[in-house]
C-alpha positions as CSV (number, residue, x, y, z in Angstrom):
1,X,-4.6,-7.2,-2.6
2,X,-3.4,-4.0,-5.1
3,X,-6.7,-1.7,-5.3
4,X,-6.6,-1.1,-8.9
5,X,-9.2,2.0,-10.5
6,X,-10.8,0.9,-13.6
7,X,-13.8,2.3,-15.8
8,X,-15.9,0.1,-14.1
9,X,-15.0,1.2,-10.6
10,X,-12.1,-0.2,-8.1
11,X,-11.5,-3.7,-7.7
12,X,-8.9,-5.6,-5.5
13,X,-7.0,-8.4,-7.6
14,X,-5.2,-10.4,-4.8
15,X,-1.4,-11.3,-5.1
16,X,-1.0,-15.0,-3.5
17,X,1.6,-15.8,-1.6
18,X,3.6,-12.7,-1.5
19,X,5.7,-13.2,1.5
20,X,7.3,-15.9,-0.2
21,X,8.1,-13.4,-3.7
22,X,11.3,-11.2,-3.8
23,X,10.7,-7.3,-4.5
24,X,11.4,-7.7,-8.6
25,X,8.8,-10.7,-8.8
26,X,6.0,-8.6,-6.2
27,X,6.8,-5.6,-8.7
28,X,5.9,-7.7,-11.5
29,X,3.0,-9.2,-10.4
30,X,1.5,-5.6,-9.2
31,X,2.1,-4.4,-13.2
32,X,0.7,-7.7,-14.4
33,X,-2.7,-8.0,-12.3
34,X,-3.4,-3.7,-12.4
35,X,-3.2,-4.3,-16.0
36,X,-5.8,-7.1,-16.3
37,X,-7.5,-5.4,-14.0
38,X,-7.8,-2.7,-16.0
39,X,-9.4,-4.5,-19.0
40,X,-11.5,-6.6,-16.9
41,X,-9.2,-10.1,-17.7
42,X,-9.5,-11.2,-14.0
43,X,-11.6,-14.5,-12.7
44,X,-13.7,-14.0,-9.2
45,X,-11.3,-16.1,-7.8
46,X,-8.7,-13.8,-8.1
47,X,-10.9,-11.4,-6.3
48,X,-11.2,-13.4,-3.4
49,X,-8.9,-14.4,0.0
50,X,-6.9,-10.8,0.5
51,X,-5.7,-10.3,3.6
52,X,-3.9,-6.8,2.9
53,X,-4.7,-4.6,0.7
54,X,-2.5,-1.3,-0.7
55,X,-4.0,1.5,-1.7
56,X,-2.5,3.9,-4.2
57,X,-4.7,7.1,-3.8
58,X,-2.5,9.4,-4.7
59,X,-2.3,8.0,-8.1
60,X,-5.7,10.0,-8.7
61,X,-4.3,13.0,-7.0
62,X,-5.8,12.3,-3.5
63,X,-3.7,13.0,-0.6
64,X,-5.5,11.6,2.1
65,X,-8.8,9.2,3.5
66,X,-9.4,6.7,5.8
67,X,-9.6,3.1,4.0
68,X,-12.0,0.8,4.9
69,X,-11.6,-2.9,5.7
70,X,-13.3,-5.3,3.6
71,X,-13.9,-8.7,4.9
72,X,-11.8,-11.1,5.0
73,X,-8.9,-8.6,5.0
74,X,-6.9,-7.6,8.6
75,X,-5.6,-4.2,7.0
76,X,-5.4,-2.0,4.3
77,X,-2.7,0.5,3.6
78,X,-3.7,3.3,2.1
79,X,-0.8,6.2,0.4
80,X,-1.3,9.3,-0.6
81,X,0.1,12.0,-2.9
82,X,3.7,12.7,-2.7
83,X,4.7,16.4,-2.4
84,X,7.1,18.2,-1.5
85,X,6.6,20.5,1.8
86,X,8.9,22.4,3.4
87,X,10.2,20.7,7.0
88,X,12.6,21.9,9.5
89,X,16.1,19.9,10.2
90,X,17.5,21.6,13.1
91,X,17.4,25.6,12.3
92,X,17.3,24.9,8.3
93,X,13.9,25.0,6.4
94,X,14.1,22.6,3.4
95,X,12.0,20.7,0.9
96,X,11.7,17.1,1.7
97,X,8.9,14.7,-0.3
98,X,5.8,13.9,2.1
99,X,3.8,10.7,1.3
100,X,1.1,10.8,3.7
101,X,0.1,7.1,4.8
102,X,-3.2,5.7,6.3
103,X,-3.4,2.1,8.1
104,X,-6.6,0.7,8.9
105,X,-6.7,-2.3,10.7
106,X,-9.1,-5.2,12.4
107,X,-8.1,-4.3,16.1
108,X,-10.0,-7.8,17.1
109,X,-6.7,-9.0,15.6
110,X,-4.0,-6.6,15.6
111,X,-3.5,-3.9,18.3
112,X,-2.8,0.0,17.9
113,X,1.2,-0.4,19.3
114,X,1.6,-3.4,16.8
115,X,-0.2,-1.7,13.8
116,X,2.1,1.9,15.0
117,X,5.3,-0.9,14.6
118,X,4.2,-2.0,11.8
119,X,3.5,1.2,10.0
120,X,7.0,3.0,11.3
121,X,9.2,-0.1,9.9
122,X,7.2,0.5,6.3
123,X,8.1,4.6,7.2
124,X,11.8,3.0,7.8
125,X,12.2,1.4,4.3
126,X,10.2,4.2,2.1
127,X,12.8,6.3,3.9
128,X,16.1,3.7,3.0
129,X,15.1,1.6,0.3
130,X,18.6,-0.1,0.4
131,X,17.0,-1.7,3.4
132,X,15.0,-3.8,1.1
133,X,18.2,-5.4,-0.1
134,X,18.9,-6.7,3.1
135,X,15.6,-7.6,4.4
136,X,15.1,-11.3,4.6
């Protein structure tokens, strides 16, 4: 699911099958169903069955919450707004972008360590987005 804000509140179009789509086709859909979504051209049905949900709160200029879980989803990723902070690299202070990210998760059906896993690998590719290229 893509949590998309609309006049009419947020609502959570879900993208089928996405496990099977390659990055382009996943980018599309996102555009295509916020965009609906946005004028309220969206069935029920495509409402329904989300399993994951993302989260873009910093698109509103929030920088961090706690998402909640709606049934029947496991998780919900939540980001926040980028900004650049200054970080320490051995002795040198230097600006480096900071996306805060937030996992909730169903721990009846995914533990902390896995969620944790889980969360660093997305860390990883925000981090080296060539990864994606090789990811299969």
């Amino acid at each position: 699911g893509v949590a998309v804000d609309t006049d009419r509140g947020l609502v959570v179009p879900v993208i089928r099958d996405v496990d099977t789509l390659s990055i382009p086709t996943i980018a599309k859909k996102i555009m295509d169903v916020a965009s609906r979504a946005r004028k309220s051209q969206f069935s029920v049905d495509e409402l329904r069955g989300g399993r994951f949900t993302i989260s873009n709160m910093g698109a509103v200029g929030g920088q961090y919450s706690t998402p909640i879980i709606n049934h029947p989803e496991v998780a919900v990723l939540l980001i926040g707004l980028s900004r650049k902070v200054p970080v320490y690299l051995g002795e040198n202070l230097v600006p480096r972008l900071h996306m805060p990210l937030s996992l909730s998760y169903d721990h009846r059906l995914i533990d902390g360590a896995t969620a944790a896993r889980f969360l660093n690998e997305v860390i990883n590719f925000l981090q080296t987005p060539g990864r994606l290229l090789l990811a299969t």
